[in-house]
C-alpha positions as CSV (number, residue, x, y, z in Angstrom):
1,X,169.6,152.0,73.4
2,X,170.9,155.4,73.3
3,X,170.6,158.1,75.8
4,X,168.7,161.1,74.0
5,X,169.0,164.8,75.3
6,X,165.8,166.1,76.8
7,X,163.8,168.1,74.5
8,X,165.9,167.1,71.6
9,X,163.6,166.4,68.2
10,X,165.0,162.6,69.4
11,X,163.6,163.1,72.5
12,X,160.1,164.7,71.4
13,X,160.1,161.8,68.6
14,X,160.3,159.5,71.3
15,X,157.5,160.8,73.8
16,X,155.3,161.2,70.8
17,X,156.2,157.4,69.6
18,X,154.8,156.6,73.0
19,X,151.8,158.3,73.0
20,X,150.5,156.5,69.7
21,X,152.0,153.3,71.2
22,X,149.6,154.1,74.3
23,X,146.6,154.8,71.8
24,X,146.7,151.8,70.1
25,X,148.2,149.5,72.3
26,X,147.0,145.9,72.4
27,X,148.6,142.3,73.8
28,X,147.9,139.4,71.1
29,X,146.6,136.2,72.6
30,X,149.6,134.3,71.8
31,X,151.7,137.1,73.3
32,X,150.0,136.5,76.6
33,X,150.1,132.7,76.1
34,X,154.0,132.7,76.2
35,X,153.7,134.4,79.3
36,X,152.4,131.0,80.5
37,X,155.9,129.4,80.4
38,X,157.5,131.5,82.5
39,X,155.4,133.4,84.8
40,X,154.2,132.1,87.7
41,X,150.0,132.2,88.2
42,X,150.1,134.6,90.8
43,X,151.8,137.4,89.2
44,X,150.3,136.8,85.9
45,X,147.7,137.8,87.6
46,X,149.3,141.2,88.7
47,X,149.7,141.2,84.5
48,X,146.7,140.7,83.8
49,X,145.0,143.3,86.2
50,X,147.5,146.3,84.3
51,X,145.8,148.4,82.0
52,X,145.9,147.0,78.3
53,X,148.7,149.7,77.3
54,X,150.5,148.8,80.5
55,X,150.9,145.5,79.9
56,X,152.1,146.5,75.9
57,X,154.8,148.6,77.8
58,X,155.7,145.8,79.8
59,X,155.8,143.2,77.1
60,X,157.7,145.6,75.6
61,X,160.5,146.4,77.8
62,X,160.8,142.5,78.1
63,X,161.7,142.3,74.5
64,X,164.0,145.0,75.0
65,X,165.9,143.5,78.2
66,X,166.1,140.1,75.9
67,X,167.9,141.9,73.2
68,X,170.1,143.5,75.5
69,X,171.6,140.2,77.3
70,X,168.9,140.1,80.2
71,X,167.3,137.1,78.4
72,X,169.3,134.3,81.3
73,X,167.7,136.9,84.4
74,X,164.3,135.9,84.6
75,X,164.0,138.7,87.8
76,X,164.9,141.0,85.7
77,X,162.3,139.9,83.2
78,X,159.5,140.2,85.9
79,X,160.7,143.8,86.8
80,X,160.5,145.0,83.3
81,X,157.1,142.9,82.6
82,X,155.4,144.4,86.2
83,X,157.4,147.4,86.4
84,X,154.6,149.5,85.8
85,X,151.5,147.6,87.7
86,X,151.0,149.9,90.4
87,X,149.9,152.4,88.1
88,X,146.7,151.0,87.9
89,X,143.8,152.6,90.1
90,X,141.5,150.4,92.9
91,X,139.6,149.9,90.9
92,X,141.4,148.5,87.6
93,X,141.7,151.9,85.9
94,X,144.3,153.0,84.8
95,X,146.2,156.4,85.0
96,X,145.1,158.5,81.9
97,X,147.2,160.1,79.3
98,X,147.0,163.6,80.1
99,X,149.0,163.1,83.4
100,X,151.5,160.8,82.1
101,X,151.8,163.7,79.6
102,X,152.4,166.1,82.5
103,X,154.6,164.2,84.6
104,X,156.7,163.0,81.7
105,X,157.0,166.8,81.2
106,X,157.4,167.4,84.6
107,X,160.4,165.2,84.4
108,X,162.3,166.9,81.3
109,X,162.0,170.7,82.3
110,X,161.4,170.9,86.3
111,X,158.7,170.3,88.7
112,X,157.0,172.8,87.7
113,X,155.5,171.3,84.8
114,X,154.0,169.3,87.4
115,X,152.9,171.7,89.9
116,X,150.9,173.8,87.3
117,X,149.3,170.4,86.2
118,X,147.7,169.6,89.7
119,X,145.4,173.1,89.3
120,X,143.9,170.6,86.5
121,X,140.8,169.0,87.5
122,X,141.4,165.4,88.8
123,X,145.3,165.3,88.0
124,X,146.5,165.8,91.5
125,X,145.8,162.3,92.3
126,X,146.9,160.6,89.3
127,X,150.4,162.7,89.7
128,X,150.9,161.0,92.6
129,X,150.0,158.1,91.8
130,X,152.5,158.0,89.2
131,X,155.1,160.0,91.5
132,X,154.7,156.9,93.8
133,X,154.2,154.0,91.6
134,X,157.8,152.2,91.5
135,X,156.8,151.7,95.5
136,X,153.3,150.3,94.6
137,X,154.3,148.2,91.9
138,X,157.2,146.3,94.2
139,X,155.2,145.9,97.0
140,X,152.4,144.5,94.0
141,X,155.1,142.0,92.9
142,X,156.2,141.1,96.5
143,X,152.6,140.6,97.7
144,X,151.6,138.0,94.4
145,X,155.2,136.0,95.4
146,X,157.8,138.1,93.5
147,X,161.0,138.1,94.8
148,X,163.0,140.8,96.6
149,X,165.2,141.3,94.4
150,X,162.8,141.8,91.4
151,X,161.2,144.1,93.9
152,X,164.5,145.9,94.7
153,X,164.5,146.0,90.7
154,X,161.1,148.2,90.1
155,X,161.5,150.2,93.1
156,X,164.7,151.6,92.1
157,X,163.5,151.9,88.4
158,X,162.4,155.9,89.7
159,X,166.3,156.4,90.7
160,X,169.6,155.4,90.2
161,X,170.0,151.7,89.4
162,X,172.2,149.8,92.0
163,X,173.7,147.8,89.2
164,X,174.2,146.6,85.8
165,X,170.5,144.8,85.9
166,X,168.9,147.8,87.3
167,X,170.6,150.1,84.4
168,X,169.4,147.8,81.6
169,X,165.8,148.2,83.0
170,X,166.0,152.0,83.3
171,X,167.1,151.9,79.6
172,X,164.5,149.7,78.4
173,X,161.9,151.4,80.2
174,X,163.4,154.7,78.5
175,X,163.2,153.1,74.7
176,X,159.4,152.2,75.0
Protein backbone atom coordinates (compact mmCIF):
# COMPACT_ATOMS: atom_id res chain seq x y z
CA UNK A 1 0.00 0.00 0.00
CA UNK A 2 1.42 3.16 -0.94
CA UNK A 3 0.89 6.55 0.53
CA UNK A 4 -0.54 8.74 -2.39
CA UNK A 5 -0.30 12.70 -2.32
CA UNK A 6 -3.57 14.34 -1.84
CA UNK A 7 -5.11 15.57 -4.94
CA UNK A 8 -2.69 13.69 -6.96
CA UNK A 9 -4.40 11.90 -10.34
CA UNK A 10 -3.40 8.66 -7.80
CA UNK A 11 -5.28 10.15 -5.28
CA UNK A 12 -8.43 11.27 -7.39
CA UNK A 13 -8.15 7.70 -9.11
CA UNK A 14 -8.51 6.31 -5.77
CA UNK A 15 -11.60 8.32 -4.29
CA UNK A 16 -13.25 7.74 -7.63
CA UNK A 17 -12.38 3.80 -7.42
CA UNK A 18 -14.30 4.08 -4.19
CA UNK A 19 -17.25 5.68 -5.15
CA UNK A 20 -18.03 2.95 -7.90
CA UNK A 21 -16.96 0.34 -5.31
CA UNK A 22 -19.75 2.14 -2.98
CA UNK A 23 -22.28 2.01 -6.03
CA UNK A 24 -22.06 -1.41 -6.66
CA UNK A 25 -21.03 -2.90 -3.64
CA UNK A 26 -22.45 -6.31 -2.62
CA UNK A 27 -21.22 -9.21 0.00
CA UNK A 28 -21.64 -12.88 -1.64
CA UNK A 29 -23.32 -15.39 0.55
CA UNK A 30 -20.31 -17.43 0.86
CA UNK A 31 -18.36 -14.26 1.71
CA UNK A 32 -20.55 -13.83 4.75
CA UNK A 33 -20.51 -17.64 5.43
CA UNK A 34 -16.73 -17.55 6.19
CA UNK A 35 -17.41 -14.90 8.53
CA UNK A 36 -18.99 -17.79 10.44
CA UNK A 37 -15.58 -19.38 11.49
CA UNK A 38 -14.24 -16.68 12.98
CA UNK A 39 -16.59 -14.19 14.20
CA UNK A 40 -18.35 -14.47 17.18
CA UNK A 41 -22.53 -14.22 16.93
CA UNK A 42 -22.68 -11.18 18.59
CA UNK A 43 -20.72 -8.93 16.53
CA UNK A 44 -21.62 -10.66 13.36
CA UNK A 45 -24.46 -9.16 14.20
CA UNK A 46 -22.90 -5.54 14.42
CA UNK A 47 -21.81 -6.82 10.62
CA UNK A 48 -24.75 -7.58 9.57
CA UNK A 49 -26.64 -4.40 10.72
CA UNK A 50 -23.76 -2.08 8.47
CA UNK A 51 -25.01 -0.89 5.33
CA UNK A 52 -24.35 -3.33 2.34
CA UNK A 53 -21.36 -1.16 1.03
CA UNK A 54 -20.08 -0.92 4.53
CA UNK A 55 -19.79 -4.26 5.09
CA UNK A 56 -17.87 -4.59 1.31
CA UNK A 57 -15.47 -1.99 2.82
CA UNK A 58 -14.98 -3.99 5.76
CA UNK A 59 -14.59 -7.28 3.98
CA UNK A 60 -12.33 -5.49 2.13
CA UNK A 61 -9.90 -4.04 4.44
CA UNK A 62 -9.88 -7.61 5.99
CA UNK A 63 -8.44 -8.98 2.84
CA UNK A 64 -6.11 -6.20 2.83
CA UNK A 65 -4.75 -6.57 6.53
CA UNK A 66 -4.34 -10.59 5.55
CA UNK A 67 -2.05 -9.72 2.72
CA UNK A 68 -0.23 -7.47 4.76
CA UNK A 69 0.84 -10.00 7.76
CA UNK A 70 -2.29 -9.22 10.00
CA UNK A 71 -3.72 -12.60 9.02
CA UNK A 72 -2.28 -14.32 12.88
CA UNK A 73 -4.23 -10.92 14.80
CA UNK A 74 -7.66 -11.81 14.71
CA UNK A 75 -8.33 -8.17 16.77
CA UNK A 76 -7.03 -6.64 14.20
CA UNK A 77 -9.31 -8.42 11.77
CA UNK A 78 -12.40 -7.31 13.80
CA UNK A 79 -11.23 -3.67 13.69
CA UNK A 80 -10.86 -3.62 10.06
CA UNK A 81 -14.15 -5.83 9.48
CA UNK A 82 -16.36 -3.32 12.07
CA UNK A 83 -14.26 -0.39 11.64
CA UNK A 84 -16.88 1.43 9.99
CA UNK A 85 -20.24 0.21 11.92
CA UNK A 86 -21.08 3.22 13.55
CA UNK A 87 -21.67 4.87 10.48
CA UNK A 88 -24.86 3.45 10.18
CA UNK A 89 -28.03 5.68 11.32
CA UNK A 90 -30.79 4.45 14.27
CA UNK A 91 -32.43 3.33 12.25
CA UNK A 92 -30.15 0.95 9.84
CA UNK A 93 -29.47 3.64 7.22
CA UNK A 94 -26.66 4.38 6.29
CA UNK A 95 -24.68 7.70 5.73
CA UNK A 96 -25.14 8.67 1.95
CA UNK A 97 -22.67 9.44 -0.59
CA UNK A 98 -22.84 12.98 -1.02
CA UNK A 99 -21.40 13.49 2.59
CA UNK A 100 -18.75 10.99 2.48
CA UNK A 101 -18.03 12.94 -0.68
CA UNK A 102 -17.72 16.15 1.33
CA UNK A 103 -15.96 14.98 4.23
CA UNK A 104 -13.47 12.95 2.23
CA UNK A 105 -12.91 16.43 0.65
CA UNK A 106 -13.10 18.08 3.69
CA UNK A 107 -10.14 15.91 4.74
CA UNK A 108 -7.77 16.59 1.53
CA UNK A 109 -8.01 20.44 1.25
CA UNK A 110 -9.20 21.90 4.81
CA UNK A 111 -12.26 22.11 6.89
CA UNK A 112 -13.64 24.18 4.85
CA UNK A 113 -14.76 21.81 2.31
CA UNK A 114 -16.79 20.68 5.22
CA UNK A 115 -18.15 23.76 6.57
CA UNK A 116 -19.62 24.91 3.22
CA UNK A 117 -21.14 21.30 2.93
CA UNK A 118 -23.32 21.70 6.24
CA UNK A 119 -25.38 24.90 4.33
CA UNK A 120 -26.55 21.56 2.31
CA UNK A 121 -29.83 20.34 3.23
CA UNK A 122 -29.64 17.43 5.67
CA UNK A 123 -25.61 17.08 5.60
CA UNK A 124 -24.98 18.63 8.90
CA UNK A 125 -25.94 15.55 10.64
CA UNK A 126 -24.43 13.00 8.55
CA UNK A 127 -21.00 15.18 8.78
CA UNK A 128 -21.01 14.50 12.18
CA UNK A 129 -21.94 11.48 12.15
CA UNK A 130 -18.99 10.56 10.15
CA UNK A 131 -16.76 13.18 12.15
CA UNK A 132 -17.66 11.00 15.13
CA UNK A 133 -17.90 7.49 13.91
CA UNK A 134 -14.41 5.86 15.01
CA UNK A 135 -16.04 6.58 18.79
CA UNK A 136 -19.49 4.97 17.78
CA UNK A 137 -18.12 2.13 16.09
CA UNK A 138 -15.68 1.07 19.33
CA UNK A 139 -18.17 1.59 21.71
CA UNK A 140 -20.52 -0.69 18.88
CA UNK A 141 -17.74 -3.39 19.08
CA UNK A 142 -17.32 -3.10 22.93
CA UNK A 143 -21.01 -3.22 23.60
CA UNK A 144 -21.67 -6.78 21.18
CA UNK A 145 -18.33 -8.31 23.30
CA UNK A 146 -15.38 -6.92 21.30
CA UNK A 147 -12.46 -6.52 23.03
CA UNK A 148 -10.61 -3.32 24.20
CA UNK A 149 -8.04 -3.60 22.32
CA UNK A 150 -9.97 -4.07 18.98
CA UNK A 151 -11.86 -1.11 20.37
CA UNK A 152 -8.63 0.91 21.01
CA UNK A 153 -8.00 -0.31 17.29
CA UNK A 154 -11.12 1.61 15.43
CA UNK A 155 -11.15 4.43 17.77
CA UNK A 156 -7.74 5.50 16.84
CA UNK A 157 -8.38 4.57 13.13
CA UNK A 158 -9.49 8.76 12.94
CA UNK A 159 -5.76 9.59 14.34
CA UNK A 160 -2.41 8.50 14.73
CA UNK A 161 -2.12 4.76 15.18
CA UNK A 162 -0.43 3.75 18.52
CA UNK A 163 1.39 0.98 16.83
CA UNK A 164 2.41 -1.18 14.02
CA UNK A 165 -1.35 -2.93 14.09
CA UNK A 166 -3.01 0.43 14.26
CA UNK A 167 -0.85 1.61 11.11
CA UNK A 168 -1.66 -1.42 8.97
CA UNK A 169 -5.42 -0.64 9.64
CA UNK A 170 -5.09 3.05 8.74
CA UNK A 171 -3.37 1.84 5.47
CA UNK A 172 -5.89 -0.63 4.58
CA UNK A 173 -8.63 1.54 5.35
CA UNK A 174 -6.74 4.08 2.99
CA UNK A 175 -6.50 1.36 -0.15
CA UNK A 176 -10.27 0.62 -0.23
Amino acid sequence: MSIQRTGSPAWWATKVRQVRAHITANVGTGERTALDAWVPAPLLEVFDAMPVADRRHGLDVVTSLRATGGDDDRELLLAGLLHDCGKSTTNGRGIGLLPRIAWSLGEAFGPWVIRLARHLPGLSAALDQLGDHARRSAELVLAAGGSTRTADLIRDQAGRPADRAGELLRLADEAN
